[in-house]
N, C-alpha and C positions, 0 to 999 in steps of 0.2 A: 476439492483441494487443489492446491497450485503451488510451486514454489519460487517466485517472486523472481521467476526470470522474464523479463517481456519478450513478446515474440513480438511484437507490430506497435508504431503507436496510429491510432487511426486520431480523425479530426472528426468533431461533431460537426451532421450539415443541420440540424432541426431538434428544437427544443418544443415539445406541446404537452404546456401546461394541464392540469386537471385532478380530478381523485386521485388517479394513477397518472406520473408524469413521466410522458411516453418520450424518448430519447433514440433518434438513428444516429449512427454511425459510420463512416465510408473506412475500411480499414483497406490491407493490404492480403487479405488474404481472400482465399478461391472461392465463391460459390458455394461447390460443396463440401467447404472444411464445415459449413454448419449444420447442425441437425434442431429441428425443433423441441425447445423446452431444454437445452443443451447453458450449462453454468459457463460464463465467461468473466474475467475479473476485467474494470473497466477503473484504474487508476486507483487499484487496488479493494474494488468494491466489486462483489460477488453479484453479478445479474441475470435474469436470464434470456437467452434469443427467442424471442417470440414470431419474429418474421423477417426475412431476409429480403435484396433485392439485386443480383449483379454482389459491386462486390460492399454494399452497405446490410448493415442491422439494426433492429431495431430491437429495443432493451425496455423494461417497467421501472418505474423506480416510486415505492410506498411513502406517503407521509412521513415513515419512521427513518428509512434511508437519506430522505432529502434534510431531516432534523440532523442528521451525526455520522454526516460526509458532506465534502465540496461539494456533490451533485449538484445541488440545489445553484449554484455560481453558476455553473456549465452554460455556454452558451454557442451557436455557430461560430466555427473554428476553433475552438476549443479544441487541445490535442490531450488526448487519454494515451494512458499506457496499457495493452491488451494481453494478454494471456488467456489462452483456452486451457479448461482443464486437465491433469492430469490421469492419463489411462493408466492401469494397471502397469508393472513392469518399466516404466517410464523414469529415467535416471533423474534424483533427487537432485538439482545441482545449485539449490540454494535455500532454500528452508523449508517447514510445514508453513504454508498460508492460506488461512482458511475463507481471506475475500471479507472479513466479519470486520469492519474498521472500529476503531477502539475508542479513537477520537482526534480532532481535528489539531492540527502544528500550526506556529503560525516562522515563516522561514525568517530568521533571526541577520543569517548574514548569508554568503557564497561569494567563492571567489579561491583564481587557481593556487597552488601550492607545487611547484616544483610541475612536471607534466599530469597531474591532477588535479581536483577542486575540492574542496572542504566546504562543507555544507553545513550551518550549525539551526536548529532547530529549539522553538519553546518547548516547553516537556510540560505537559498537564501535569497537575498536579496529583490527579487519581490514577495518571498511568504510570508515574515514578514506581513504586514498588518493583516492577517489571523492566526495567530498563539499567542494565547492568555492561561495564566497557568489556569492549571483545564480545558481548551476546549481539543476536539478530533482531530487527527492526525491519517490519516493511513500509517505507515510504511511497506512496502512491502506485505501490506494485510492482514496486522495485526493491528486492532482498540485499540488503547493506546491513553493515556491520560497523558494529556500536565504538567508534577510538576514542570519543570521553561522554561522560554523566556526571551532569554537577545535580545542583536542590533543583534548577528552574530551567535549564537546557541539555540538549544530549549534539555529537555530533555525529558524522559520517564520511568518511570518501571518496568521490568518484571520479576513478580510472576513466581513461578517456573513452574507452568501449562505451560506457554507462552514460554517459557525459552526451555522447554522441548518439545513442541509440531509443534514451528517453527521454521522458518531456521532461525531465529535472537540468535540460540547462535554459529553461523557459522561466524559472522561478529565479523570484528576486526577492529583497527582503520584503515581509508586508503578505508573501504569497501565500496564502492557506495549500494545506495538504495533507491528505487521509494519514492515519497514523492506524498498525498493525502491532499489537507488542507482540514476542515470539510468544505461542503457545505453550511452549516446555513451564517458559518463567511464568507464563499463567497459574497454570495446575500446580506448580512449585511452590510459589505463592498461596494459592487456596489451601493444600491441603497444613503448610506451616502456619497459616493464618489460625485456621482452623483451631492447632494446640495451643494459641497465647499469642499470637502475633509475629508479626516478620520484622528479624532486625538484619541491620551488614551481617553481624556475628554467624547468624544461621545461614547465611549466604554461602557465606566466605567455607563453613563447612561442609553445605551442600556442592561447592566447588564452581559456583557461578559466581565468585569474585576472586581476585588473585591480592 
């Protein structure tokens, strides 16, 4: 689990292709922050550290990851956003994020708003259900917060810290990027699905719409 604060964004130096398509990365962190077989989110995408080197890693990524996430784009220089996993006791300071991408955004516009940027974003059409203004969204591994939802777009915005600290002021319109719906609205979703289907109405009394 992880909650969609980045600690580092590292740069990819080497892409090798194959079955399994094997991925280093030079991040910013020690040696031995890593441990073998250890979950790291790599721009929002759950992997795991199979070998280190100094201060690069090296990460797998399945047919099925590179089918429904950016991975597959990734190339030298390429800047990810990184987060190691959450330890026990470790303060929650942005949502449950489970690394499990839901499906691909394509970035609609960006551009600042006053000392911030507003970021507007396509909204799949199978992740709508899940995406409600004021709930959480994580954007390539970054925990942002939903300020509108229409049929066919959602937005977001980013405070300069964010702006500054992740790869989200590398995107432009045209940019693909991992999409996370919050978990809560998942299981919310499945279990009212479940009785007859999800409308606003049931939302709105479950308390996920104002």
């Amino acid at each position: 689990m992880f909650t969609g604060l980045v600690q580092d964004v590292g740069t990819v130096e080497r892409v090798v292709a194959g079955p399994v398509t094997d991925v280093w990365i030079r991040s910013g962190f020690e040696p031995g922050d890593y441990k073998h077989g250890e979950s790291i989110s790599c721009d929002g995408v759950c992997l795991t550290v199979v070998e280190w080197k100094e201060r690069a890693f090296r990460v797998q990524a399945a047919p099925e990851t590179l089918s429904r996430t950016t991975l597959s784009t990734w190339s030298n220089g390429t800047k990810v956003n990184l987060e190691k996993a959450l330890k026990v006791g470790d303060r929650l300071g942005g949502h449950w994020v489970q690394g499990h991408v839901d499906g691909v955004g394509e970035v609609l516009s960006v551009g600042p708003d006053g000392g911030s940027w507003r970021l507007r974003v396509a909204l799949p059409s199978a992740l709508a259900p899940f995406f409600v203004e004021k709930g959480s969204v994580c954007i390539d591994g970054v925990s942002l917060t939903l300020t509108h939802v229409d049929a066919t777009s959602f937005g977001v915005m980013l405070i300069p810290e964010t702006w500054e600290k992740t790869s989200l002021s590398t995107k432009r319109p045209g940019s693909k990027v991992n999409l996370e719906a919050d978990i809560v609205g998942k299981f919310v979703a499945k279990m009212i699905g479940q009785r007859g289907g999800l409308t606003e109405e049931q939302l709105r009394l479950a308390g996920f719409v104002k």
